[in-house]
C-alpha positions, 0 to 999 in steps of 0.5 A: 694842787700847786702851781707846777700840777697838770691842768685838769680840764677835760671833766670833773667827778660827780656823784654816782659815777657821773661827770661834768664834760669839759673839753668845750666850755659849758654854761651853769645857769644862774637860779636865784630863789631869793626876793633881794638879788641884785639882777633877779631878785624875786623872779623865780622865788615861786617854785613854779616860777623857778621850774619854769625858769629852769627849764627854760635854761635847760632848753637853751642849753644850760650844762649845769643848773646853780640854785641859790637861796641867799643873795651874796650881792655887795651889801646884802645881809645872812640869810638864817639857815632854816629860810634858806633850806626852805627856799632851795630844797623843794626846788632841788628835788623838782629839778630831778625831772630834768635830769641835769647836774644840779649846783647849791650856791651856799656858803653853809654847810647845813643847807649844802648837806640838805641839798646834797640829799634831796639829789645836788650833784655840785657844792658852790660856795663862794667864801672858798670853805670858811664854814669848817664843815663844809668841806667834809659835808661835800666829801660825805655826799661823794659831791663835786666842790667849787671853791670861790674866792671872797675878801671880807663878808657880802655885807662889806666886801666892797667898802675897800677892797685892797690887795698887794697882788690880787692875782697871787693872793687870789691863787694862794688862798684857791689853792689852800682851800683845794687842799683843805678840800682834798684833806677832808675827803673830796676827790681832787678830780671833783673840784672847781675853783672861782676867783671870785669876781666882784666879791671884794674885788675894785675894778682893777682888780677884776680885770687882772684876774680875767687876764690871768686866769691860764694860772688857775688851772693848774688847781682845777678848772676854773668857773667864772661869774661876770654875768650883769656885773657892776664892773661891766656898768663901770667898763660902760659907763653907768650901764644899768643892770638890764643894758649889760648883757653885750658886755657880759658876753664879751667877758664871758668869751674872754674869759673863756680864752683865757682859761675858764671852762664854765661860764656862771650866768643868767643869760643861757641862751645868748651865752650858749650860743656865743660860746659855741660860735667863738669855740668853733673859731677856736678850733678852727684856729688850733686854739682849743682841743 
């Protein structure tokens, strides 16, 4: 799990046998169930709107679907434990028809394991475990776990973020969580990890971890979320939500370059199609497997 262990990045493990392939970058659509998300808060809080979307992200391409029913944007506020399973958890089990990974985005162990058991493949929580069960919880469903990367609370993560070395720190802390991961019974080849993009993180800060990420994969593959951030209104110019799309993209394929191997967004098409066009240059190139 250190610094001088192989990259992994041809597949990770998921229940039942199955596997996320990995040898090309894949996309994870983003499906919010929550009224208060900073890009697309209410869109797809009906669960028929929802299953719509998700199956439209299916169609363009989508390798693996992230259901969330708690808004982590910088400010929001906890979402009860009982409400969130509400919104996700008839959700999860309609996603079955599709026959596509499913992903939890949660930071609470109760909502994962209810999740995990009406039929998600994948654990993401983006505070890198600080729930102490929610390592065990995923090791008891035989599930797959991204550990994401957070400095304070959604709440206040970004009234004065400061790091010393947000690169080291950022490994530091992936890799101790990786370890609590693999202690607690989830199979290293199941696990994903997430520097954390925007969560308690300057500008500056998120730019040294997208040019840094090569490092992270000598943890577990790496995911990254940049889709309709606020870094990329501040690479351009006050760029409102619905105007960055262009800049997400190119964060996206330098991402890519640079390491990541799933690409968390709300834009599937336009991902899918941009990665596909880069990866075949790539390749043709050398650069890529």
């Amino acid at each position: 799990m250190r610094a001088d262990a192989p990259a992994r990045v041809d597949s990770v493990a998921l229940p039942g046998g199955g596997a996320l392939d990995l040898r090309a970058p894949r996309v994870m659509g983003i499906l919010n169930v929550t009224p208060d998300s900073f890009s697309d808060g209410g869109r797809h809080f009906e669960l028929s709107d929802a299953l719509a979307g998700a199956r439209a992200m299916a169609a363009a391409g989508a390798a693996i679907l992230d259901v969330g029913g708690e808004s982590t944007r910088p400010g929001a506020e906890p979402v009860p434990a009982a409400e969130e399973r509400r919104r996700v958890v008839p959700l999860v089990e309609a996603l079955a028809e599709l026959d596509l990974p499913i992903s939890i985005d949660t930071r609470k162990a109760e909502v994962a394991g209810a999740a995990l058991r009406a039929g998600a493949a994948l654990v993401n929580d983006v505070t890198g475990l600080a729930d102490p069960d929610m390592a065990a919880v995923t090791a008891e469903h035989g599930a797959a776990l991204c550990v994401g990367h957070i400095q304070g609370e959604p709440a206040t993560m970004q009234r004065d973020p400061r790091y010393d070395d947000v690169v080291s720190a950022v490994y530091e802390s992936l890799a101790r969580a990786c370890e609590r991961a693999v202690a607690a019974g989830v199979a290293s080849e199941a696990l994903l990890v997430d520097p954390g993009i925007g969560f308690g993180k300057r500008l500056e800060h998120n730019l040294a971890l997208l040019a840094n990420l090569e490092r992270f994969r000598s943890l577990a593959p790496v995911v990254i979320g940049v889709s309709r951030k606020r870094m990329l209104s501040e690479l351009l110019e006050g760029r409102p939500v619905e105007g960055r799309l262009a800049g997400g993209l190119g964060a996206a394929l330098a991402a890519v370059r640079n390491g990541a191997r799933v690409v968390r967004t709300h834009d599937v098409g336009e991902t899918v199609d941009a990665l596909r066009v880069a990866w075949a240059i790539e390749r043709a190139a050398g650069g890529a497997p």
